[in-house]
C-alpha positions as CSV (number, residue, x, y, z in Angstrom):
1,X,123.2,56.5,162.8
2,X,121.4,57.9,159.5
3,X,118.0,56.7,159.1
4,X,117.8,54.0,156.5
5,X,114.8,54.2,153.4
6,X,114.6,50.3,153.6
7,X,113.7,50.1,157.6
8,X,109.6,50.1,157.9
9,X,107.7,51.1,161.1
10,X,104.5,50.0,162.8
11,X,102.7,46.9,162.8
12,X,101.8,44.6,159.8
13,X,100.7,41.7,157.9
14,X,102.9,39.9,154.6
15,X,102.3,37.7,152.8
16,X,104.8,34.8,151.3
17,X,104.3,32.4,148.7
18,X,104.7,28.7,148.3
19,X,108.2,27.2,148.6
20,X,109.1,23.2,146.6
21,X,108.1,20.0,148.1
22,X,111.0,19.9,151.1
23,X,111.6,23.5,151.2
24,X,112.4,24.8,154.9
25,X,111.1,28.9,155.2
26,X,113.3,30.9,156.7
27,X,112.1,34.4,158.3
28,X,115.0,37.2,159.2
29,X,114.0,40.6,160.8
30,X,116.4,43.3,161.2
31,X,115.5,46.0,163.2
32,X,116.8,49.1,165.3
33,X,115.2,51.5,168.0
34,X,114.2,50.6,171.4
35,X,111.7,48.0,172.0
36,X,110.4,44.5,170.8
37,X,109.2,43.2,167.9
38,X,107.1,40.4,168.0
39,X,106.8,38.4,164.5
40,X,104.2,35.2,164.6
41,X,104.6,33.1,161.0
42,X,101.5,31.2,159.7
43,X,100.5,28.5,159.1
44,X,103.9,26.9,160.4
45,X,103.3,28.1,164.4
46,X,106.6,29.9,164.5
47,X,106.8,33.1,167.2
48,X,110.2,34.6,168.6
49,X,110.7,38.0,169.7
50,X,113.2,40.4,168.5
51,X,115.4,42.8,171.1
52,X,115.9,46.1,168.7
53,X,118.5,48.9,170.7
54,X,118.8,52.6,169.8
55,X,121.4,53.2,167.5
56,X,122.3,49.6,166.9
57,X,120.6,47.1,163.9
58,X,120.2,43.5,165.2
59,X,119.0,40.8,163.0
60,X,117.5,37.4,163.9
61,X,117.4,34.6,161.3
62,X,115.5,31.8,162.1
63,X,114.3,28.7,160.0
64,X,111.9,26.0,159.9
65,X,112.2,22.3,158.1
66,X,109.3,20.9,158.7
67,X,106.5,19.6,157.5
68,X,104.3,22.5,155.9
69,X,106.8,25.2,155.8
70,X,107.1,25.1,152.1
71,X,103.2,26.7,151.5
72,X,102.6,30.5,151.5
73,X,101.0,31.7,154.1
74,X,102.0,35.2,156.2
75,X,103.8,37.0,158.8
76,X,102.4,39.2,161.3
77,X,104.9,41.6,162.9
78,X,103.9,44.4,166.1
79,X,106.2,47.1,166.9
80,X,106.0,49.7,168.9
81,X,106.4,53.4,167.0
82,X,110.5,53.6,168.4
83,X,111.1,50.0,166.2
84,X,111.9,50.7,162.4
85,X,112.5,46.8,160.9
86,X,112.8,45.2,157.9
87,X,111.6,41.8,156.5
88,X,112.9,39.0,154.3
89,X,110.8,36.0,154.3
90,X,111.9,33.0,151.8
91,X,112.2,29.0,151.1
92,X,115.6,27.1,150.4
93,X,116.8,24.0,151.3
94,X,117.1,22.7,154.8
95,X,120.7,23.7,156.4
96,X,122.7,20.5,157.4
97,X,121.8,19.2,160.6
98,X,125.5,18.8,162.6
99,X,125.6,15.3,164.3
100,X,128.3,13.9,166.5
C-alpha cells in the first residue's frame, strides 16, 4: 500500500472549537499499521480504542449528543511508532435516534 502524505504518526494533542447550542461532536480516526491507537476527547469523557492492521486503513466514527459536546475542548491520541492516523474532529446535528 503506498504511504499516504495525509496519515500522521506519534502521539498528540488537537484542539477543536465550539460547536451551536445542541450540536453533538463527532471524532473519526483513520489509521493503518499494527497496533492501537488510543484517542481520549475532553471535556466530554469520550475514550475508545482503535485496532490499526498492516496494510489495511480502518476508520472508527463515533459521536456524542450530549450535554457539553458542543464546546471546544481537545483530543489526545497515543500511537505507537508502526500507527500512521489521521484526524477529523467536528460538530453537526445529532443523528436520528431509531425507535421501535
Amino acid at each position: 500500500m503506498p504511504d499516504d502524505p495525509s496519515l500522521t504518526s506519534g502521539s498528540a494533542v488537537r484542539q477543536f472549537g465550539k460547536g451551536k447550542k445542541g450540536d453533538a461532536l463527532f471524532v473519526e480516526v483513520r489509521c493503518r499499521g499494527a497496533g492501537t491507537l488510543n484517542v481520549v476527547v475532553r471535556p466530554v469523557r469520550m475514550s475508545f480504542p482503535v485496532e490499526c492492521s498492516a496494510g489495511k486503513d480502518n476508520t472508527v466514527h463515533n459521536e456524542m449528543a450530549v450535554a457539553g459536546a458542543d464546546g471546544a475542548g481537545t483530543v489526545v491520541l497515543t500511537a505507537p511508532p508502526a500507527v500512521r492516523w489521521a484526524l477529523t474532529v467536528g460538530h453537526e446535528k445529532p443523528a436520528p435516534v431509531a425507535t421501535r
